[in-house]
C-alpha positions in Angstrom: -40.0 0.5 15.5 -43.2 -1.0 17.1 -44.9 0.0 19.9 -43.3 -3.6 21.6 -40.2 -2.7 20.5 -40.4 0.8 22.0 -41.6 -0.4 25.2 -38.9 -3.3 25.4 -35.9 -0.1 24.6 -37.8 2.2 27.1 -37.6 -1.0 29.9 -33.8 -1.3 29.1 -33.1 2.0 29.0 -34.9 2.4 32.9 -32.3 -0.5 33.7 -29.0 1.6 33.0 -26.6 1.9 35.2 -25.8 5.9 35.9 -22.2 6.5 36.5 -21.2 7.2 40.0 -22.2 10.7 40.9 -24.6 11.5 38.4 -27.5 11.5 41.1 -25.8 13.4 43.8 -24.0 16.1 42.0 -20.7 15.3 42.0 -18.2 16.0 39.2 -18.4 14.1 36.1 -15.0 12.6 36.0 -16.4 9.3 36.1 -16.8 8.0 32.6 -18.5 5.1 31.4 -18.5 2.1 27.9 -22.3 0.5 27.9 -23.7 -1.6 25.5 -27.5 -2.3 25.4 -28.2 -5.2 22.9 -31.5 -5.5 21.9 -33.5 -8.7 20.0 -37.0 -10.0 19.7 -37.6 -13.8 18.2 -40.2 -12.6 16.1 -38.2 -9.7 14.5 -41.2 -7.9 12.5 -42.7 -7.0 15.7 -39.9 -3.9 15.2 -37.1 -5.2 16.8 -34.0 -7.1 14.4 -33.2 -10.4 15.8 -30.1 -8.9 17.4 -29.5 -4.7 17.8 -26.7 -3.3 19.6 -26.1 0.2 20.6 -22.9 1.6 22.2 -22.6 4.8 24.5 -19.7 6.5 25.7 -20.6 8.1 28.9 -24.3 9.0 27.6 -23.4 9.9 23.8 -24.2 6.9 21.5 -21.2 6.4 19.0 -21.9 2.9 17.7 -24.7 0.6 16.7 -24.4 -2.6 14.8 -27.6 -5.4 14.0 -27.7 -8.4 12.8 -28.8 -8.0 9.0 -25.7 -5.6 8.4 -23.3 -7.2 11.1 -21.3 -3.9 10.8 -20.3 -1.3 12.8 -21.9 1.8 12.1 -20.4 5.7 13.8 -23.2 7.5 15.5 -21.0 10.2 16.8 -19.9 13.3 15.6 -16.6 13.5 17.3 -15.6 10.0 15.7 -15.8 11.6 12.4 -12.4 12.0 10.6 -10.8 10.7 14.0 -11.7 7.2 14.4 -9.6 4.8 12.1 -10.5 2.0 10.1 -8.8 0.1 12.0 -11.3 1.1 15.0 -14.3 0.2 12.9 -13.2 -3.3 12.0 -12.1 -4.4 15.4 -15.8 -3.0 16.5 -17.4 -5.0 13.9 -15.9 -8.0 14.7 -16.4 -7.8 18.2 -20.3 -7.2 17.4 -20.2 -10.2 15.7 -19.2 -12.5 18.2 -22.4 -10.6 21.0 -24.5 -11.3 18.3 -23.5 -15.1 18.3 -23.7 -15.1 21.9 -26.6 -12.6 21.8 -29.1 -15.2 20.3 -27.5 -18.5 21.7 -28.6 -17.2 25.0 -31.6 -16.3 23.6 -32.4 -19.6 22.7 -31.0 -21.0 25.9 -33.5 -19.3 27.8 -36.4 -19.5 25.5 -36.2 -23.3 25.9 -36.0 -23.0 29.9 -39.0 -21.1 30.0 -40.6 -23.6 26.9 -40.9 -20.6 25.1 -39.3 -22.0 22.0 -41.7 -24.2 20.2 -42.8 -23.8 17.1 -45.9 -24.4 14.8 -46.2 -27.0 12.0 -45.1 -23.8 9.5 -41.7 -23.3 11.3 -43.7 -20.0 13.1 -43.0 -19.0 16.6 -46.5 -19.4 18.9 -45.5 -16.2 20.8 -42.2 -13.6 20.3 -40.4 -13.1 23.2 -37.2 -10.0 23.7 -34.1 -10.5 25.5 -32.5 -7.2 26.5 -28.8 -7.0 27.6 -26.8 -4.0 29.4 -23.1 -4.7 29.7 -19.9 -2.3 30.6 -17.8 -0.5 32.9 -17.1 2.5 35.2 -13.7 4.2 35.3 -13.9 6.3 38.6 -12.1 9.8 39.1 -9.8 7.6 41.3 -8.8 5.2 38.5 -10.7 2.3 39.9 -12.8 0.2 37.7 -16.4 -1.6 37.9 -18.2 -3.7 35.2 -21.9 -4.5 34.9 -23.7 -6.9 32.9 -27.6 -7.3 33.3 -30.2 -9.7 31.3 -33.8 -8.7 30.9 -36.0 -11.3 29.7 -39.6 -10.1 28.1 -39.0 -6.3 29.5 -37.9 -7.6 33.0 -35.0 -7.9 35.2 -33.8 -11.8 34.8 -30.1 -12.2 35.8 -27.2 -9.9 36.7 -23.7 -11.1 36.6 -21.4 -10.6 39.9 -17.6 -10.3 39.1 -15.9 -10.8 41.9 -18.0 -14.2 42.7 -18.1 -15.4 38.9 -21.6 -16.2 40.0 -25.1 -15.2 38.1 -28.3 -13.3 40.7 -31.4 -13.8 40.1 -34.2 -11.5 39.8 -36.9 -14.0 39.6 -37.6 -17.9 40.5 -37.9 -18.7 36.7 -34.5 -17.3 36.2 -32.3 -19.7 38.2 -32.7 -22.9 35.3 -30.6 -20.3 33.2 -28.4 -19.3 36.0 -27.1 -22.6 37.1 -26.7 -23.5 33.3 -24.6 -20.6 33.0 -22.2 -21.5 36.6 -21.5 -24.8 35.4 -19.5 -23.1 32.7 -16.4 -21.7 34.6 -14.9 -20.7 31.5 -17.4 -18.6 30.3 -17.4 -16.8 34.1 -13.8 -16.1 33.7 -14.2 -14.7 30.3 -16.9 -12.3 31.5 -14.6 -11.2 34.3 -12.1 -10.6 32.0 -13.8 -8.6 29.7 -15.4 -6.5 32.3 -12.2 -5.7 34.1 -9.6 -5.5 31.5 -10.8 -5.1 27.8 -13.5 -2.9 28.9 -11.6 -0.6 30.5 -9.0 -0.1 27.8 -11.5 0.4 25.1 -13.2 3.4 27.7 -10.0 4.6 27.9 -9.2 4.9 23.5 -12.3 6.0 23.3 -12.0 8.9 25.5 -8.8 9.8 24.2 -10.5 10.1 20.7 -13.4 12.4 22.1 -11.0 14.4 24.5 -13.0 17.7 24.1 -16.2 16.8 23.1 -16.9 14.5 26.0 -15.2 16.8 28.6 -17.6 19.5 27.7 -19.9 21.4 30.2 -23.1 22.8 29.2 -25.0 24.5 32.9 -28.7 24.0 32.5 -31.3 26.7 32.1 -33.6 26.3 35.2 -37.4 27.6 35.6 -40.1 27.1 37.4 -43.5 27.4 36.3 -46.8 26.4 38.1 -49.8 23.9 37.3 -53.3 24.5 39.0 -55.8 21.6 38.7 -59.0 21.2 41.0 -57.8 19.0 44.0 -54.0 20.4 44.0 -50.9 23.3 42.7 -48.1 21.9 41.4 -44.7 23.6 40.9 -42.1 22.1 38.2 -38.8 22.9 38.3 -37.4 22.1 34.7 -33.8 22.0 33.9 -32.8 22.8 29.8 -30.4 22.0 27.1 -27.8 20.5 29.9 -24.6 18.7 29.2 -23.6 16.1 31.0 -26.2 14.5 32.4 -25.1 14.4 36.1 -27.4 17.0 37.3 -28.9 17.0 41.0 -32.4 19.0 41.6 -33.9 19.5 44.8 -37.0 21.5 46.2 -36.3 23.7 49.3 -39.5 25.0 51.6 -38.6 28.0 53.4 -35.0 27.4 52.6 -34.9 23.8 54.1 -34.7 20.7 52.2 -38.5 18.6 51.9 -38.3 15.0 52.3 -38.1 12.8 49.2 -41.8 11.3 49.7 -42.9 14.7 49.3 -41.2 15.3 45.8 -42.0 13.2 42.8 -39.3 11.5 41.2 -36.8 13.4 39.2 -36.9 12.7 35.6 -33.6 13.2 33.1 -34.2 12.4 29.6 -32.3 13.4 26.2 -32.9 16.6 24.6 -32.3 15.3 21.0 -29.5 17.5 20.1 -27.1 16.0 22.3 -28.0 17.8 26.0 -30.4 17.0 28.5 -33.6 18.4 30.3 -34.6 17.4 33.8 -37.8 18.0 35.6 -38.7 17.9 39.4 -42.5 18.4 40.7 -44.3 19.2 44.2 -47.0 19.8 45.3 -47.5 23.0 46.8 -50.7 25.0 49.0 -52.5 27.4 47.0 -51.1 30.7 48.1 -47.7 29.5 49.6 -45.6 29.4 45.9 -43.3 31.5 47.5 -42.1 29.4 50.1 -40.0 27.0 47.7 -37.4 27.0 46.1 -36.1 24.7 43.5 -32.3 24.2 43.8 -30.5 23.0 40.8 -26.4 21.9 41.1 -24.7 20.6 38.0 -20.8 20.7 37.1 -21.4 23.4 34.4 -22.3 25.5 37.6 -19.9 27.5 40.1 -22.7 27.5 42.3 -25.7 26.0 43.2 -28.4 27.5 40.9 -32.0 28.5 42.8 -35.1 29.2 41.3 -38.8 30.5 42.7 -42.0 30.8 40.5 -42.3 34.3 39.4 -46.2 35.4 39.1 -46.6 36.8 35.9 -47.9 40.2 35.6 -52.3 39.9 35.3 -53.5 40.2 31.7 -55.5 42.9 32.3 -52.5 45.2 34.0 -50.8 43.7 30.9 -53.1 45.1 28.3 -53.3 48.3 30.0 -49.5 48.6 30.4 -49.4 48.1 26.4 -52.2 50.7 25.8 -50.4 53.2 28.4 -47.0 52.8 26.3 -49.0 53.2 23.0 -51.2 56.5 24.0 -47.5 57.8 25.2 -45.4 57.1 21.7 -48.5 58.8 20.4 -48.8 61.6 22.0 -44.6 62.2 21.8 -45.4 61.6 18.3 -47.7 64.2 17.9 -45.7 66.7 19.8 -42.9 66.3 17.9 -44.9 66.9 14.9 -46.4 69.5 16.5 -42.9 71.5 17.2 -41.8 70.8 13.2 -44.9 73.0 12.5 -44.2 75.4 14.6 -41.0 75.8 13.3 -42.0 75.8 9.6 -44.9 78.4 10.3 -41.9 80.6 12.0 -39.8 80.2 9.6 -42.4 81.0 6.6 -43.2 84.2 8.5 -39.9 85.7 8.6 -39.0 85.2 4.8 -42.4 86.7 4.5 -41.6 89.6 6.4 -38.1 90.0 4.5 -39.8 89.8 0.9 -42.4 92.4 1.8 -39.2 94.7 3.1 -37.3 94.1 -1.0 -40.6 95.3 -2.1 -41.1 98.2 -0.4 
């Protein structure tokens, strides 16, 4: 994948909508179905003309593009479950967002006259469109749908169910967005996709990865400590967590600092299916020991804490290592010592009793 191909996926993936709770520690019940498509209209730059990924909750389990137009498994727990059947309903649904995929593509290309083309048939300039789409089923049943366009790595238009009307997010979007409202049919179909097939495929889906989708993996938390010239900085990292709904927060003296004070926190994939988090402030030199990083996640009973922990100087170190080593040596030595002892004794009494045959 090319670097603008990376940086289009990284801008989509900033985009996603987290399920409810997953930034204030609630329990994971919620569970969501999202589908980021992908494309770019110059597809050597690294990007197919049309990718789609699938995620249940934040495990990908499908991904489909437009050379193979077939659904591919991505998940482990779909193995020996999912039935053909399962495959071939995905593929052809893949199909028809690819269709769709690149005539919106088009459709917006040629309201921003972006779709003109040299005497060779060669696009001046490639352009990507990036799509997020899918629902939410809450702990209490209850439903919500999303479905986002972002146009050259930036928000362009988000689609709002309940008015079956397109927002905005810039002044060059709204050609494409009154296109699109002119098309009631199309609205309607949207709605219905978002607030009925949507939700039934969540809920197969689930059912197949009952198990491996309810599992909770707690996070191992440190803190460690980064000195630079002008500032100390304390990082509170969170490891090999599953889900991803974690909450961190740093404590001074036990009460909560203000959110200006803390840099973002950051929760990204591990690669082996859990997650790390990390959560930075910056501290006075000499006052570590007045925070404390609090870390909450459903694997947990409790509310985790964590302080930095000076380690020990290198020079007590060494000398602790050299103390240890002088006393294994010296036991050594007087254990040999008493094996002597009690070889010489020995020796002299069966000289002793020898001498006594002889006389």
């Amino acid at each position: 994948m090319g670097p603008r191909a990376r940086r289009a996926l990284l801008l989509l993936l900033l985009l996603l909508p987290l399920p409810t709770g997953a930034a204030h520690g609630l329990p994971p019940r919620s569970h969501s179905l999202r589908y980021l498509f992908m494309g770019a209209s110059v597809p050597d730059l690294g990007l197919p003309l049309f990718e789609a990924l699938g995620y249940v909750d934040d495990q990908l389990f499908v991904s489909y593009n437009h050379e193979s137009r077939r659904a591919e498994p991505r998940a482990q727990w779909l193995q020996g479950v999912a039935t053909s059947q399962l495959w071939l309903q995905l593929s052809q649904s893949l199909k028809g967002w690819d269709h769709m995929f690149i005539v919106d593509f088009w459709t917006i290309m040629d309201n921003h006259n972006h779709s003109k083309v040299t005497k060779l048939g060669v696009s001046l300039e490639s352009h990507t469109l990036q799509v997020i789409l899918g629902c939410e089923l809450r702990e209490d049943n209850s439903t919500r749908g999303f479905w986002m366009y972002g146009y050259d790595g930036q928000n362009y238009l988000e689609f709002h169910p309940e008015t079956l009307d397109w927002g905005a997010a810039e002044p060059r979007a709204r050609a494409t967005k009154l296109e699109w409202e002119v098309n009631a049919i199309r609205a309607k179909q949207n709605r219905a996709y978002l607030e009925r097939d949507c939700p039934v495929q969540l809920r197969s889906l689930l059912e197949l990865g009952t198990g491996a989708l309810d599992r909770q993996v707690p996070p191992l938390v440190k803190v460690t400590r980064h000195k630079a010239s002008a500032a100390t900085t304390l990082r509170c990292q969170a490891l090999n967590f599953y889900p991803q709904n974690v909450t961190m927060r740093w404590l001074k003296d036990r009460r909560p600092l203000d959110a200006k004070d803390v840099e973002p926190q950051d929760v990204l994939p591990s690669g082996d299916g859990t997650y790390q988090g990390w959560l930075a402030v910056a501290v006075p030199p000499g006052e570590e020991g007045r925070y404390t990083c609090l870390v909450e996640h459903p694997g947990l009973d409790q509310p985790l804490a964590a302080t930095w922990e000076p380690s020990m100087p290198s020079t007590l170190v060494i000398g602790a290592i050299s103390g240890i080593a002088v006393c294994v040596v010296l036991f050594g030595i007087g254990i040999l010592f008493r094996i002597l002892r009690k070889r010489q004794a020995s020796r002299g009494v069966m000289g002793d009793y020898v001498l006594a045959e002889c006389e």
